[in-house]
N, C-alpha and C positions, 0 to 999 in steps of 0.2 A: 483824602476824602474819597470814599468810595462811591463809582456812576449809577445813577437808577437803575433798577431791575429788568427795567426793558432793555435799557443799553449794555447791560451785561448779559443778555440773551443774546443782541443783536452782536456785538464782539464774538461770542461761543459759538455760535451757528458759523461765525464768517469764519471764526480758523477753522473748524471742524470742516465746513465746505474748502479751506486751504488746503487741509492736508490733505479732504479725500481728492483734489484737482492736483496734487503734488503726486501721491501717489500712482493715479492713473497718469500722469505723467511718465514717471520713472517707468510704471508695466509696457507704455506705448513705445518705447523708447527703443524697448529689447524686441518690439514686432518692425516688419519691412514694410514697404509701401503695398505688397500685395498680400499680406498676413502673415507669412512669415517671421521666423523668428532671426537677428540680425548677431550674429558671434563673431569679435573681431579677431576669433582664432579661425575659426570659418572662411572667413575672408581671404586670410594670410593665406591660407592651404590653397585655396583654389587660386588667388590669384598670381602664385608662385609654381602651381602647377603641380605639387609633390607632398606627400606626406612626411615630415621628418618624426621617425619611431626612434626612439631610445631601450637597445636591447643588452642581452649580457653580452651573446656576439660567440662565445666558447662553452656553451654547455648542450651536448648532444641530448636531443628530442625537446629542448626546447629555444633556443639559437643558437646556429653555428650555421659556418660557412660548407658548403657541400664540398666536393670534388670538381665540381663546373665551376664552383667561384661566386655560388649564390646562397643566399641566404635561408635557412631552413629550420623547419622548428613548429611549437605550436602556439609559443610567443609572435614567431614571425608571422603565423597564417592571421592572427589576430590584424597585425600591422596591413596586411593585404587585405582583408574585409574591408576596416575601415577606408580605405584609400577605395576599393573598387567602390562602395557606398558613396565616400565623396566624390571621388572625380572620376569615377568609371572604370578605372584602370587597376589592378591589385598591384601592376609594375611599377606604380606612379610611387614610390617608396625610398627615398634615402636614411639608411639605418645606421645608426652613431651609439658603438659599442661603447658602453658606460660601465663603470665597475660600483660597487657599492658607497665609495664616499662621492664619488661622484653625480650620482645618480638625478638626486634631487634638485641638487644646484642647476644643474642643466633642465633638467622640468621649470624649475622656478623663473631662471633669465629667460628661458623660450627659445633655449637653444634645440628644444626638440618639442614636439606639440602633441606628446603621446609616449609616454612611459611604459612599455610590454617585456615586463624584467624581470620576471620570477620574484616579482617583490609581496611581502606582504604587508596583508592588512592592519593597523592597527589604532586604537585610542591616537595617539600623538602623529601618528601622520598625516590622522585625516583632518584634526583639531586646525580650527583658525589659527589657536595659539602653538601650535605645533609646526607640522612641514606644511600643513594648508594644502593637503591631495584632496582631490575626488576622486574615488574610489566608482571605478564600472563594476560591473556583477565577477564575481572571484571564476575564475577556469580555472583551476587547480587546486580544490582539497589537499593540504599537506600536511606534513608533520616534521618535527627534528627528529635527526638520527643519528646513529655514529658506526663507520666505518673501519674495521680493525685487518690486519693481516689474519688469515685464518691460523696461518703458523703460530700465530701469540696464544692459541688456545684461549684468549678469551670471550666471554660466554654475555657478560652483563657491565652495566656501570660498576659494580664493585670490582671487579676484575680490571678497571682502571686506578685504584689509587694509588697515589702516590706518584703517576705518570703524565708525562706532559701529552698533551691534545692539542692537537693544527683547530683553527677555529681563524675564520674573518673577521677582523677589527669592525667597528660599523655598523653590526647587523646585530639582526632579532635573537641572531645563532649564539651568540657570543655572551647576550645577561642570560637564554635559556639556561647553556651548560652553566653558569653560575650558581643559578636556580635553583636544579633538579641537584647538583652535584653538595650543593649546602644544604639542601631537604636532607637528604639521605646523608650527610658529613663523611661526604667520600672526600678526603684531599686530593689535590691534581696541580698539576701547572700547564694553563694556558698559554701555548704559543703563538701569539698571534700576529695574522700577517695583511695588508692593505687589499691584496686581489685575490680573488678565487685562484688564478696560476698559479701563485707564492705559496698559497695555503696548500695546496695538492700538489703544489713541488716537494713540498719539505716532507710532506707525508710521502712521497716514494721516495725520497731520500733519507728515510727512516729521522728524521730529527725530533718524531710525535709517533705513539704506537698507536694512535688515532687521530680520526679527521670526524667533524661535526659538522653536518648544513642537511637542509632539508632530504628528507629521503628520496626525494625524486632528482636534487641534483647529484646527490651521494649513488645511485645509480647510472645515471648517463654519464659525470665523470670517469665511473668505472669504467664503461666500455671503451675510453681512450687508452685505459690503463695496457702496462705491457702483456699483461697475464689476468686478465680481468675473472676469471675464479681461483689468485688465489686471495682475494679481499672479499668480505661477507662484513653483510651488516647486522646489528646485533637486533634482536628481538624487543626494542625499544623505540616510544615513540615518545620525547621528551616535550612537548607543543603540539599546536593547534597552528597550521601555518598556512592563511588562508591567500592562494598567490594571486594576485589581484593587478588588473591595468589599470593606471592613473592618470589622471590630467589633473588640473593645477585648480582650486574652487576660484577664480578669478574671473572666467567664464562659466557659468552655469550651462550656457546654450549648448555648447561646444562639449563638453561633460554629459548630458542629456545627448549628445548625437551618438559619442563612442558608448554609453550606458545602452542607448535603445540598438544599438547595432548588434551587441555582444546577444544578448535575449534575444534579437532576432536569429541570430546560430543556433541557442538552446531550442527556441522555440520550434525553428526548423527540424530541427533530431523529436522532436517531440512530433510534430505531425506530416511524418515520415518524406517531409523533402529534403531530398539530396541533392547532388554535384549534379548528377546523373539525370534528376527527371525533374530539376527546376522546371524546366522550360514546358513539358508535358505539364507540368501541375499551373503555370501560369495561364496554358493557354486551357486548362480545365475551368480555371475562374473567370477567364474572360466568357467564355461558351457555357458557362451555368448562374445564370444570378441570382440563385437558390442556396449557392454556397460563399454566403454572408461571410463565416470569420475568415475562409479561404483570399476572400476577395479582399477584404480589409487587409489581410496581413501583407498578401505581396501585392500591395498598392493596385490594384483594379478600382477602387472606390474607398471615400473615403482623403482627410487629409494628413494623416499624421506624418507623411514628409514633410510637408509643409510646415506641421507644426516643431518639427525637430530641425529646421533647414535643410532637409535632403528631400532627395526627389524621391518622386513616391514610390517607385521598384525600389528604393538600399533594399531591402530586403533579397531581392533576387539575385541584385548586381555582388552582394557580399555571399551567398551560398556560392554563387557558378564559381565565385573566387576563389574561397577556400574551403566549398563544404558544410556540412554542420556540425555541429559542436563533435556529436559522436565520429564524423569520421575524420574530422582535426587530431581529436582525441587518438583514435587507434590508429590514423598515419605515422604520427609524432612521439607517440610514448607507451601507444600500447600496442594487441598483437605483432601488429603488422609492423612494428618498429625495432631495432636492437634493442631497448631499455623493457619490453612487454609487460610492464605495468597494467596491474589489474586493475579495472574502473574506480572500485571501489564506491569510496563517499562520491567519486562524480561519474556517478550513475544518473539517471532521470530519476526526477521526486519518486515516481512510477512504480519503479525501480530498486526502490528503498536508498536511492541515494541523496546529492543535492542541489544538483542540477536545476532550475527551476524558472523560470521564465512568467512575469506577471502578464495580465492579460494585455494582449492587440488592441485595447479597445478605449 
């Protein structure tokens, strides 16, 4: 028997009023006592006092250990924004060299609280049903490449068939040359090995008359090499390999902190603050309050630390740290670095590249 028409209004309003009192529930839930937002990966960090970043740890201009015994790269400068943004300090950093089967699983258990691994982006990693990343804004435009002795004379993929190819198990690297190599029915035999060392061992020990991974690490592996012109890479770019920092979607808050930090870098290269005149440019917005987006961004006014759970300068605290994007960029991988990598696609939108950073606001 179905209830009168009043009491089937009065039932529909009352859940309707349930779940909208449910749902502001659940949104109240992720704010602090003083409006902040509450990430119990947030918490872990500061109340442990350090960042833990998950890097490659051996790939020159974007981690590896220096000559002093420290960690370098543009991976790593990433790991130092975030950390000077959260707890002040870009030193506050313990870095846990991860290889590619490894990588995720430690993301995942929370063995590390920030992934800056030359990893890319893709459908299934970021998928719930997949590895369930959050993907921050991509620092490095790349592509697949492949690496040959110059001695072998050759020129192109065709000029590999019938030849075995060093390629990492695991990776994006690994269906590409599949891919590209079954489009065009070039045969090959893949050799394939668990670490980046393995793989670019065998290839100096001739066991593959090529090697395949992104062309930016197929470059700074080079310069470890013993004779680093006599390997050239060939005039191909087999992908689209967008290298991207992740955190785990389990926290949103905590994802929204490392996301707004990173465009804070871009955005800095974009309205021309630096290492160098942070501090000039801070104490410009505090002494003009005429310059509105100046003062919103490096926290003079306004709350979007708050609303990200950082304090209102990250923005400041992560430039003095490492910079911004553009001179991350050219310490680490380009001019002014062994690997001199031209900008390219991460140029400023500006630029014509893809750089690009949503609004401060």
């Amino acid at each position: 028997m179905r209830p009168p028409q009043d009491a089937r209004m009065f039932w529909n309003r009352t859940r309707s009023l349930g779940v909208s009192l449910l749902a502001a529930g659940l949104l109240a839930g992720c704010a602090g006592e003083d409006g902040g937002v509450q990430s119990q990966k947030l918490s872990t960090i500061t109340g442990r006092g350090k960042l833990i970043c998950g890097v490659e740890g051996k790939l020159p201009g974007f981690s590896f250990v220096g000559p002093d015994g420290k960690y370098l790269g543009l991976d790593v400068d990433v790991c130092k924004a975030v950390a000077a943004a959260v707890l002040g300090d870009p030193e506050k950093v313990e870095y846990r060299d991860l290889n590619s089967s490894e990588r995720f699983a430690a993301l995942a258990s929370g063995e590390v609280d920030l992934l800056s691994r030359n990893t890319t982006m893709t459908l299934s990693r970021d998928a719930a049903g997949g590895n369930g990343l959050s993907f921050a804004p991509t620092t490095f435009y790349d592509g697949q490449g492949v690496l040959v002795p110059v001695a072998s004379g050759i020129k192109d993929l065709k000029g590999l068939a019938g030849k075995p190819i060093c390629v990492e198990s695991g990776t994006t690297t690994e269906l590409n040359l599949a891919d590209r190599m079954r489009e065009q029915n070039i045969p090959y035999t893949p050799l394939k090995f668990q670490t980046s060392d393995q793989t670019f061992a065998a290839y100096l020990g001739d066991r593959c008359v090529a090697v395949t991974s992104d062309r930016s690490q197929l470059a700074g592996k080079r310069t470890s090499f013993p004779n680093p012109d006599a390997h050239t890479l060939l005039p191909v770019v087999m992908s689209k390999e967008p290298l991207t920092p992740a955190t785990t979607n389990g926290d949103p808050a905590w994802a929204d902190a490392v996301r707004w930090i990173v465009y804070g870098l871009m955005q800095a290269e974009e309205s021309g603050i630096t290492q160098a005149n942070v501090d000039a440019k801070l104490a410009e917005a505090k002494a003009n309050k005429n310059l509105a987006d100046l003062r919103r961004f490096l926290g003079v006014e306004g709350d979007f630390g708050k609303q990200l759970g950082l304090p209102p300068d990250f923005v400041v605290k992560a430039v003095k740290a490492a910079g911004n994007y553009g001179e991350i960029f050219d310490r680490n991988v380009g001019p002014a670095s062994a690997l001199k990598l031209d900008r390219g696609l991460n140029r400023q939108w500006k630029d014509g590249g893809l750089i690009y950073s949503p609004p401060f606001r």
